[in-house]
N, C-alpha and C positions, 0 to 999 in steps of 0.2 A: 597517567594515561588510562584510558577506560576499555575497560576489557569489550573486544569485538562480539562474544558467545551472550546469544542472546539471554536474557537473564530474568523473563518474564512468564506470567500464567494467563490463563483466560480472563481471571478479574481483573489482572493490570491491566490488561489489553482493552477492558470495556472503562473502565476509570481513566486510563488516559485521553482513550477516543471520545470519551464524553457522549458515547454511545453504545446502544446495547450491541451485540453481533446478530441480533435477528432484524435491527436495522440493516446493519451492512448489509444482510443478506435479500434484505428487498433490494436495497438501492444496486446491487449486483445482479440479480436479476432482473430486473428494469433496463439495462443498460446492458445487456446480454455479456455479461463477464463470467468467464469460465473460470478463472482463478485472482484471486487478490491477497495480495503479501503485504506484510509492514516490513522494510529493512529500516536501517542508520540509529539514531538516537532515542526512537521510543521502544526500542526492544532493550535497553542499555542502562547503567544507572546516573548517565549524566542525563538524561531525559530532568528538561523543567520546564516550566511553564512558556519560558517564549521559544521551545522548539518547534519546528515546523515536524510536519507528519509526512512520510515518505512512505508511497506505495507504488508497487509493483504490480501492472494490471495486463493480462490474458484474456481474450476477447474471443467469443464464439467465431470461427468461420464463417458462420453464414451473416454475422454484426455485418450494419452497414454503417460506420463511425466517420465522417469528416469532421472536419473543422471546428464547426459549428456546433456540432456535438461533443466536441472535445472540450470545447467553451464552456458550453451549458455542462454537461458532465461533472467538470473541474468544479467549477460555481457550485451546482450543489452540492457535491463532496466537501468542500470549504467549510461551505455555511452549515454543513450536518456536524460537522467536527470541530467545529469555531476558534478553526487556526488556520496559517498558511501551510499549504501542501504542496508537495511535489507528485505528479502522476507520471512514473515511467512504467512504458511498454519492455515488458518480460524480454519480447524477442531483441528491441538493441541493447540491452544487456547480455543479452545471449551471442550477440554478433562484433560483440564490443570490442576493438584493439585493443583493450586495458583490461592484460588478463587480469591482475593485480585488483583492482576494481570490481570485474567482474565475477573472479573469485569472491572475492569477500559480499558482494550481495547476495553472490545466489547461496553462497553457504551458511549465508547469518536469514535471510530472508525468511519471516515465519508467517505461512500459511494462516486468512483470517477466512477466506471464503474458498471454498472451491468444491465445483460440481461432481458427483459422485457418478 
């Protein structure tokens, strides 16, 4: 079994993304995101090559996000990291019937962007 504590540093974190984090930080401000987390298997040591990337994303207030942009968004998040990903929203994790789950995200979840 693989240990849940995440177990990584700033350069794993740009080596696995397959990008720098002053990337990340345009494409989060572009896309007016206030906070962005990596949780699940790229914080972990079973992380390999055909994991998918799971992120945790907080969105300014004043964001105007539908759809459409959650489309586009996803798409180039994809194609910047050249894997499959997951994009969940902080707040239904934070809302989530599954303490169990939701425990274990928010407490393993490691900060990649977030506004000062």
């Amino acid at each position: 079994m693989s240990s849940l504590k995440p177990v990584i540093n700033q350069n794993q974190i740009e080596q696995r993304l397959g990008v720098s984090l002053l990337t990340v930080t345009q494409f989060c401000q572009r896309w007016q995101i206030t906070e962005l987390a990596l949780f699940g298997s790229v914080l972990r040591d079973d992380f390999n090559p055909n994991s998918d990337l799971d992120f945790l994303v907080t969105f300014s207030p004043d964001a105007k996000i539908g759809l459409a942009e959650v489309n586009e968004m996803e798409q180039e998040l994809k194609n910047m990291v050249k894997r499959k990903i997951d994009l969940i929203w902080k707040k239904s994790i934070e809302a989530s019937q599954n303490w169990i789950r939701r425990q274990n995200i928010l407490e393993t979840a490691k900060v990649i962007y977030g506004e000062r």
